[in-house]
N, C-alpha and C positions, 0 to 999 in steps of 0.2 A: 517634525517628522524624523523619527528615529534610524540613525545611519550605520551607528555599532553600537551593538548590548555586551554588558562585560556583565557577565551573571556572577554572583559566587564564586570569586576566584583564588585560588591558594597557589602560590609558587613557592617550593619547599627547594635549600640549597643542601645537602648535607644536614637533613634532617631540623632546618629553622627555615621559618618561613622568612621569607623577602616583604609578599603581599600577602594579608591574611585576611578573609575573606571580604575581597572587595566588588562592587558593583557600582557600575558605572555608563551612563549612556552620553553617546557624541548624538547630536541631535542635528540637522541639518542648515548649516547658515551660525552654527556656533564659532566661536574665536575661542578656545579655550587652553585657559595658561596654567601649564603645570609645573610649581615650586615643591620646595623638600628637600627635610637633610640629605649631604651624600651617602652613601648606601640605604635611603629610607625606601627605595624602587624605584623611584622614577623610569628610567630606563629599561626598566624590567617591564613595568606596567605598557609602555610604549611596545618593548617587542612583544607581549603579549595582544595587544589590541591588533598588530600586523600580524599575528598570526605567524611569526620568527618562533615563537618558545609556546611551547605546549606549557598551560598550567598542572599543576599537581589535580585539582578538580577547578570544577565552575566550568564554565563553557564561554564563549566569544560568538556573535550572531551578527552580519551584516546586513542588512538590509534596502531596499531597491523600492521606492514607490511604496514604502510600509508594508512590501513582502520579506520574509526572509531571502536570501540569495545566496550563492555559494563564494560568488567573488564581488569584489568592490574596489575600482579604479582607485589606488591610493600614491599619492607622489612620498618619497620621504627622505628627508637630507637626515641621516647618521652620524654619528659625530665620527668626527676628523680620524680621530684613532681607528677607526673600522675601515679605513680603508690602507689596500695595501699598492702604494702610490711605488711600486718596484715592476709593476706590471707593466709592460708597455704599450699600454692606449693613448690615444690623444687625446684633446679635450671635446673635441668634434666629436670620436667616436662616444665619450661617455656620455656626453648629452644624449645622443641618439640613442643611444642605449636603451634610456626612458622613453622611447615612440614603441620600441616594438610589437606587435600585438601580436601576431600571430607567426607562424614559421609560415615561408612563401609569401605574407601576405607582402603586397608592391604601399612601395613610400605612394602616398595621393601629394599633391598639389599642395593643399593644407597643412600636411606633416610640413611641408618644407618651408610654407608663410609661418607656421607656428615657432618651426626652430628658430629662423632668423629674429621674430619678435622675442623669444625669451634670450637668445643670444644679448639682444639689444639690452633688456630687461633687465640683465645679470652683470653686463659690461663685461663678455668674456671674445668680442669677437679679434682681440689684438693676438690671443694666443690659440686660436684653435686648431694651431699644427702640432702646436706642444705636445709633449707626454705628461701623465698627473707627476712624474715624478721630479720635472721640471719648474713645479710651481712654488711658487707659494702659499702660507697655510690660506693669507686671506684668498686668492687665486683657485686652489682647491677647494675652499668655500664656496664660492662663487658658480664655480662648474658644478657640482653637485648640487648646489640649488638649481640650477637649469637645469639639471637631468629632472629634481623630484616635480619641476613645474611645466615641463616639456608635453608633458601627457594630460594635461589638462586636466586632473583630476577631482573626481569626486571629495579627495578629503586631503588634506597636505598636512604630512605631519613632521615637526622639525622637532631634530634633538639637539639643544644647545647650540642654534644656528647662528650666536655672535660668539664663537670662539674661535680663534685666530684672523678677527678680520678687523682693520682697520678701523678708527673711528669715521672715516670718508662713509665706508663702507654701510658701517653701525647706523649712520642715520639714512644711507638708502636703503635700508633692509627695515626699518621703520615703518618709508612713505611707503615699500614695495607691500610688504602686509597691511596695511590698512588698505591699499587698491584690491590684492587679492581679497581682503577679509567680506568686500560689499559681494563675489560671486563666488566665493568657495568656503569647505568649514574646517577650519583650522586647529590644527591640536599641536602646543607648544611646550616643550620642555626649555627652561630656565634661570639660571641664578638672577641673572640682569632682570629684575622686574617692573623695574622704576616706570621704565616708557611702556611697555608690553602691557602694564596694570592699567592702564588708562584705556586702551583699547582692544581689551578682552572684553568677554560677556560673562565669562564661568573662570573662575579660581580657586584650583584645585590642588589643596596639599595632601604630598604622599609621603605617610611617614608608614611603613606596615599596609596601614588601613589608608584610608582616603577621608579627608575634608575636604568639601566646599564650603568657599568663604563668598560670601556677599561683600563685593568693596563699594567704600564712602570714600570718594579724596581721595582715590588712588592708593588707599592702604588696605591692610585686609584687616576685616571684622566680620565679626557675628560666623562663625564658625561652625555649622553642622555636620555631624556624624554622616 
């Protein structure tokens, strides 16, 4: 069941494309790991499927029960650089962040078993008086993976979510996605692929255009357009 359609897509910077005409579908219950030179889009392709960057043309479609939809619960940790840790929230407040749903709408009961679980989840409950600007990169890692996984969502999308964080850390962000991966579909950008290859479904290189690679052994092969 198809969750996001990435139609014919073009992102033009100063007249060169990034992505050129690429299509792509996240399918529901997918693990999907995406490698690629630096500047080949990765990131580009990521904020395009969140719906951050208008394409030059092609379109983006979300999907809900194999209807079209206008929105689509999506969690998403950013890379480290995107945020600006001068602000002063705590780690509390950013978590929450990710519950919001509505203006007005009251915290239930559940928001509050949900936070304390991903709190746990993420090992961020020793600092959540702190401000982000107080952290560390693996710390601010941490906390923004609880914010993108707080909301329980539909589709989790991480952008190079072992940078900055310890190797302790690197192998609980392993077992933490292979537990999400059994009830949520995950869409990964990555250099580290090593352990990632093993437990993806789809691997997908963006260099311009997009390859899917079928892997054997944890390597990638056989390569299509």
């Amino acid at each position: 069941m198809k969750l996001i359609g990435i139609d014919d897509i073009t992102v033009k910077f100063d007249g060169k494309a990034i992505l050129d005409h690429v299509s792509l579908s996240v399918d529901k219950g997918d693990f999907m790991a995406i490698t690629g030179p630096n500047g080949g889009g990765k990131t580009t392709l990521l904020r395009v499927m969140l719906r951050l960057l208008k394409p030059s043309s092609g379109k983006v479609c979300y999907y809900h029960d194999g209807v079209e939809t206008t929105r689509l619960k999506i969690g998403y940790l950013p890379q480290k650089s995107n945020i600006d840790t001068r602000f002063p929230i705590t780690v509390k407040e950013t978590i929450k962040s990710g519950q919001i749903k509505k203006i007005f709408s009251r915290r239930s009961p559940q928001d509050d078993e949900e936070f304390k679980r991903i709190v746990d989840l993420c090992g961020v409950g020793d600092y959540l008086d702190r401000t982000v600007g107080m952290l560390s990169g693996g710390q601010l890692q941490r906390t923004l993976l609880a914010r993108a996984l707080v909301s329980n969502p539909e589709v989790i999308v991480l952008d190079e979510p072992l940078s900055y964080v310890d190797k302790t850390f690197e192998r609980q962000i392993y077992s933490m996605m292979e537990d999400l991966a059994k009830e949520h579909t995950i869409v990964l950008v990555s250099h580290e692929m090593s352990v990632i290859s093993g437990m993806a479904n789809r691997h997908i290189i963006v260099d311009r255009g997009i390859h899917e690679c079928h892997s054997h052994h944890h390597s990638f092969t056989e390569c299509d357009d």
